[in-house]
N, C-alpha and C positions, 0 to 999 in steps of 0.2 A: 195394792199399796203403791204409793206414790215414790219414782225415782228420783230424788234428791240431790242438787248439789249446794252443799252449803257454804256460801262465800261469805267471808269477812274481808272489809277492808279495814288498816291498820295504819297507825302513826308515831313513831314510839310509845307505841306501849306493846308488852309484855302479854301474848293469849295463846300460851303455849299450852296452859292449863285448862283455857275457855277449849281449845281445840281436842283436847283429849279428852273430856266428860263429853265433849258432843260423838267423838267419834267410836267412843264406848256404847255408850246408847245408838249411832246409827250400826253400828257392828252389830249390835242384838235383836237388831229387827229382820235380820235376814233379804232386807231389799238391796237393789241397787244403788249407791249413795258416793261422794264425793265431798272431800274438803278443801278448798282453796280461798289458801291466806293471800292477799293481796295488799306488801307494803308500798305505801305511797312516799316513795322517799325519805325514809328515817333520817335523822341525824344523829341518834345515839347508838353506836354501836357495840352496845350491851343488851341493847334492846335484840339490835340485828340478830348477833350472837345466838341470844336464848329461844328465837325464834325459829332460825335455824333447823333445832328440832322439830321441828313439826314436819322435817320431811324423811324421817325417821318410821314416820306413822302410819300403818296398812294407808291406803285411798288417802293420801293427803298431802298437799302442796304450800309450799311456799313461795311466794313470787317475790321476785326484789327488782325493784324499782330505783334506779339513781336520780330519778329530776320527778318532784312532786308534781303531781297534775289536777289535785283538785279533787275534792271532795266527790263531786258526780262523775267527771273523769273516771275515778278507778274503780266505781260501783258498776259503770257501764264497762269496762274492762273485765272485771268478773265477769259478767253475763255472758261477752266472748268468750274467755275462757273456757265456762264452766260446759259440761256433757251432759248432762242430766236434764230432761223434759221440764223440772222445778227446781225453783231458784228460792235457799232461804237465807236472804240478809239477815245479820245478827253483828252489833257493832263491836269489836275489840274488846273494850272497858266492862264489856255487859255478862254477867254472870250467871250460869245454869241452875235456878233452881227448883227443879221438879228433876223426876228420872223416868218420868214419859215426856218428856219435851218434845225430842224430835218422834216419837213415836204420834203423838198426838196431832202433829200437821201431816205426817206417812197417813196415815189415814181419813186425814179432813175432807170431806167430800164436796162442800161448798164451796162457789167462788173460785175465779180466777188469780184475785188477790184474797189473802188472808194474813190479817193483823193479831197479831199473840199481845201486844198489852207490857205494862212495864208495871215492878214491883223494885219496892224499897227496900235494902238490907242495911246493914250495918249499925252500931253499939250506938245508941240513943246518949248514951253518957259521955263518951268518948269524942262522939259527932254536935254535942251541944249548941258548941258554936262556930259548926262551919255553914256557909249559905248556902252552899249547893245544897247539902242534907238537909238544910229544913226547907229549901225552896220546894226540892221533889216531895219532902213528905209532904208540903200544906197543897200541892197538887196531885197526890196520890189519888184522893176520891175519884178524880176525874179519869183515869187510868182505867175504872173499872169496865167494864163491857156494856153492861146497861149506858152507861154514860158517852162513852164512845160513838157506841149504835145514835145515839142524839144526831152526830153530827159527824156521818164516819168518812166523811173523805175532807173535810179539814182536821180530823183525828187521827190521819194516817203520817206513822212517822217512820226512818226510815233501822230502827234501834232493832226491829225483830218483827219480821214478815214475810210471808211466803209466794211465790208469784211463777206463774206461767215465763218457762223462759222467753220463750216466741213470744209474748206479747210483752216482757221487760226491752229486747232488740227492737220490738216497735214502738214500742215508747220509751227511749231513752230518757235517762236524766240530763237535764239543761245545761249541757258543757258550762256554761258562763258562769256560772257557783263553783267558784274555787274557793273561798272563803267560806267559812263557821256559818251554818244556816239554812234554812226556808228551802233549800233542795227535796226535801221531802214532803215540804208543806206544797211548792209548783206542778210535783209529781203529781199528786191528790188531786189538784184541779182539775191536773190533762184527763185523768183517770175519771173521774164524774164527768166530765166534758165528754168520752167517749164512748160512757155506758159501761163502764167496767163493771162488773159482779163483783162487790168490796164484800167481806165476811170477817168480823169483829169476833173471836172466841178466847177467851181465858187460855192462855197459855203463857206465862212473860215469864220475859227472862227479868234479872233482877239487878240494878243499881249496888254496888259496893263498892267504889273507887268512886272518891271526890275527892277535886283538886283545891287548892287554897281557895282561899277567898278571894285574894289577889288574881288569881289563873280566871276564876268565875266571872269575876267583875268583867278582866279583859273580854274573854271568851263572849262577852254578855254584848258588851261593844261591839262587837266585831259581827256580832248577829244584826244586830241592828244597823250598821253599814249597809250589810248585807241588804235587811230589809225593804233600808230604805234605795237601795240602787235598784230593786227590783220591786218599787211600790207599785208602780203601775199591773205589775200580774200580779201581783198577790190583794190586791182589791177583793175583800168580801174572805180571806182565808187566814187572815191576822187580827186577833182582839183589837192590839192594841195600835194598830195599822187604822181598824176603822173607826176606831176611838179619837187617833189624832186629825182624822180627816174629816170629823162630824164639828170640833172643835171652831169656834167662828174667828175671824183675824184677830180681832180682839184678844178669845182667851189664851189662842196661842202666844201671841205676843206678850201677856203677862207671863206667860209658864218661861216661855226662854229668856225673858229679862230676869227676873225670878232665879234660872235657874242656873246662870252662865257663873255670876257669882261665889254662888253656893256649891257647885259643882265640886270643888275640890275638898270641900269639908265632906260632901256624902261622901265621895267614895273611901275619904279615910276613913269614914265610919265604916260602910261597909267590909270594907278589905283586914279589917282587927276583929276585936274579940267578943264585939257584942252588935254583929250586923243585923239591922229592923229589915223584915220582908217590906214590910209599906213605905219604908224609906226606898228599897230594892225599885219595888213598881212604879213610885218614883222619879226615881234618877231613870230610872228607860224611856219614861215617858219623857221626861227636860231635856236626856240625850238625843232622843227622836227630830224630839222638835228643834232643839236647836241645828241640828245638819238640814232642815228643810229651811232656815234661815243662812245658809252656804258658810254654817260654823262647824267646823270639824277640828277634832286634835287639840283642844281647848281645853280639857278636865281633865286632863293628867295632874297626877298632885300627889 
């Protein structure tokens, strides 16, 4: 059975509870194991607070951080940190739902890396009309394992996965992603670029905390920044990266004339109470393409 240390990195939010159903379940497996929280510079300290706890708990740390460092920054920081021969990321926001989880990668045999897969929770009636919720359901199909194995190292993300620590220290995450994004998606490359042994099995944890629409939308931008500062590596690992790169000067130039306009009426649709996913797909595409036209910060509205 495999020694484990389970790292989460954290941002205000609140996984004091993510951290005790994991460490329930690694307590009942009788192996070796470890927890370490890793806050990346909170600002709310209510968060800090409740957090706190967690070092209250058999095997389990909290780390606190004063100055943010950036999304792969503090992923690569777990890794130092952590003792244990296996490393399993699992994000803050993300919730336990099976009670073999970590029992199920303690004995995974496959693969250097191993991917568990993301599953959808939360009230269907309740969650009607927010975008994150229907965004993740109408991409749930794709979550599955068959569909993963399609294309599994642009399918590696970085929400819940298991990984040799010695080869997480040799291939670190890309410091330069401090912003929302594709960090996981550059990781995948290096990892197929090196011959990693990737293994895709059912295991997810599950989706139940979505932020406004407004939070989304941002969140949604901010990836796309991302994206595009890093298009040159991420070549051949983004849909909608090679979608706008197949595009001829023409069509793009209709799409950002089109869409600089418009831009401030989608996102109010979006960001209220009856956001279209295909308006969603969209406005990322018109956002893409107009930053490759040296337009940025223009569709606030």
């Amino acid at each position: 059975m495999r020694s484990i240390s389970i790292v989460i990195p954290t941002y205000n939010s609140v996984c004091f509870t993510l951290v005790a159903d994991l460490q329930r379940q690694a307590e009942a497996l009788g192996a070796d194991y470890e927890i370490v929280v890793a806050d990346d510079g909170s600002t709310d300290s209510g968060v800090i607070l409740a957090n706190r706890a967690i070092n209250t708990l058999p095997h389990c740390r909290y780390l606190e951080r004063k100055v943010n460092i950036g999304r792969a920054a503090i992923r690569n920081l777990l890794a130092r940190e952590a003792c244990m021969e296996w490393l399993l990321y699992i994000d803050a926001d993300m919730v336990v739902c099976r009670e073999d989880y970590v029992s199920r990668y303690a004995r995974q045999q496959e693969g250097d890396v191993v991917v568990g897969g993301l599953a959808v929770g939360g009230d269907p009636t309740l969650l009607a009309h927010n975008l994150r919720y229907r965004y993740e359901r109408a991409a749930e199909q794709q979550h599955t394992v068959q569909q993963r194995m399609l294309s599994p190292y642009r399918d590696f993300h970085t929400a819940n996965f298991l990984i040799r620590r010695r080869l997480m220290l040799q291939t670190p995450f890309d410091e330069r992603f401090r912003h929302y994004g594709y960090e996981d998606v550059l990781l995948g490359k290096q990892l197929e670029r090196q011959g990693v042994a990737l293994t895709h099995i059912d295991n997810p944890v599950s989706f139940e905390h979505f932020e406004t629409n407004a939070s989304f939308v941002s969140k949604t931008e901010e990836g796309l920044r991302t994206l595009y500062q890093f298009r040159d590596e991420l070549k051949g690992y983004s849909t909608l990266l090679d979608f706008a790169l197949k595009l001829s000067p023409a069509a793009a130039w209709c799409i950002r004339t089109g869409f600089r306009p418009a831009a401030p009426l989608m996102r109010r649709q979006l960001t209220g109470q009856h956001p279209s996913l295909q308006l969603f797909k969209a406005y990322k595409l018109g956002y893409f393409l107009l930053m490759s036209n040296g337009k940025t910060g223009v569709v606030n509205g």
